[in-house]
Residue, then its C-alpha position, 0 to 999 in steps of 0.5 A: x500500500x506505501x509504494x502507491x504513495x511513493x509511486x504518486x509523489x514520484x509521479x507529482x514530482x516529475x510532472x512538477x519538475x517537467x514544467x522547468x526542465x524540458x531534458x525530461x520530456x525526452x524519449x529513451x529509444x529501447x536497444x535491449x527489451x530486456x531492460x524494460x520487460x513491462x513494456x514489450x514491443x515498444x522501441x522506444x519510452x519516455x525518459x519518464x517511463x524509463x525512470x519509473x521502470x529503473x525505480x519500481x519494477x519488480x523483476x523476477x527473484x526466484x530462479x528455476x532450480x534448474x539453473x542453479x549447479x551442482x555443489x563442489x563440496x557435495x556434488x549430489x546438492x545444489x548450491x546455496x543461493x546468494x540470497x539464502x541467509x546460509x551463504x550470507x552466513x557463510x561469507x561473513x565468517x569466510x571473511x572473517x576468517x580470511x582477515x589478516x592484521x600487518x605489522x607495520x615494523x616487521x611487516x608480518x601478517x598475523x590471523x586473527x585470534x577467535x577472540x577477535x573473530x568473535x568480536x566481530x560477530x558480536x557488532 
């Protein structure tokens, strides 16, 4: 219900902000229809269209399983999506993990302790 009040101020706005600035009366000629799915067939929108399109289309967010390969590590499981908080999880600690401090007179690097690994996931 909140994005129709965002999608009116966007739409009071631009037709405010039209009246001084006539670059955005301009037409945004379409080379690729994948960018702008809600408007099929068409060669070209308005800038304002465009604009519109970029801010509030929902595009697809779930990919068919399919597409998605084969774990390296267990090959009979497919892979954790980006978007799975597990391999968020993951990145995080493999980050952490991964994070070395220089010592800036002998210029050698040291891991972390688990103490201050943990320290990070406590932030």
């Amino acid at each position: 219900m909140e994005h129709i009040f965002i999608e009116n101020e966007f739409e009071e706005i631009w037709n405010t902000q039209e009246q001084y600035h006539d670059k955005l009366k301009h037409i945004y000629k379409i080379n690729n229809q994948n960018y702008f799915p809600e408007y099929k067939n068409r060669k070209e929108i308005t800038l304002k269209e465009a604009f519109k399109s970029a801010i509030f289309y929902q595009r697809p967010i779930k990919w068919d399983i399919e597409t998605i390969g084969n774990c390296p590590l267990e090959p009979q499981e497919k892979r954790a999506s980006t978007a799975q908080l597990i391999f968020q999880e993951y990145r995080i600690l493999d980050v952490i993990n991964n994070i070395k401090i220089k010592n800036i007179q002998n210029r050698k690097l040291k891991e972390l302790t688990e103490n201050q690994k943990k320290n990070f996931l406590i932030l």
